[in-house]
N, C-alpha and C positions, 0 to 999 in steps of 0.2 A: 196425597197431600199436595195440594200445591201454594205457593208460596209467591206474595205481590208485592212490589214496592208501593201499589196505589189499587184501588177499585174503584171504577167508572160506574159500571150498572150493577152493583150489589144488590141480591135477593133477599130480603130477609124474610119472618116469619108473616104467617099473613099475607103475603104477597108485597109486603112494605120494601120498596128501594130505598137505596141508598148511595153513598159516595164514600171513600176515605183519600184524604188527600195526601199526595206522595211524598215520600219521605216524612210521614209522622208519624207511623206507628208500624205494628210488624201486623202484617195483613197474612192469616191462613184459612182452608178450606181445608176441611176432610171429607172424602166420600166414598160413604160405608155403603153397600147393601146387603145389609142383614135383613132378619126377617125379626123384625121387633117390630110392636105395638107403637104409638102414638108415645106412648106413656112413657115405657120401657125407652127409646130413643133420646127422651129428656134428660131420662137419667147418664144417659150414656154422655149427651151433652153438659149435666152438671159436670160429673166426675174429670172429663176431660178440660172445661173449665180450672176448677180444683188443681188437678195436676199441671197446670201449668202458670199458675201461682205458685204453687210451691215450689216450681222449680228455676222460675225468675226471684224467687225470695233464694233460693241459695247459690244462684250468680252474683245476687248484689252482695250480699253476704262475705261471699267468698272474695268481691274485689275491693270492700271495704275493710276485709283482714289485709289483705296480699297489697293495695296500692293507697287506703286509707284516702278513697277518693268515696265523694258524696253524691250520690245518684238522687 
């Protein structure tokens, strides 16, 4: 995993660059080598999507029980 304040020369799909500029969001990579299909790898990328809304939905969650602050 590794984790950026910003990306300069992001890769995306297709060979599409990109940029994210610092300090606006939470920038990660995973890098798997499994032996998955094209297909099979998507889903990997759904699921791991998925999971990480649901787990930013029970931080905010959580801070709007505990400090009733508005994210």
């Amino acid at each position: 995993m590794v984790l950026a304040e910003n990306q300069t020369k992001g890769k995306g799909r297709n060979g599409k660059s990109f940029h994210s500029p610092k300090q606006k969001g939470i920038y990660v990579s995973f890098v798997l080598k499994p032996q998955l299909t094209i297909f099979d790898s998507l889903k990997v990328t759904a699921c791991l999507a998925v999971s990480l809304v649901k787990a930013i939905e029970k931080i905010i969650l959580f801070i709007l029980k505990s400090n009733g602050l508005m994210i």
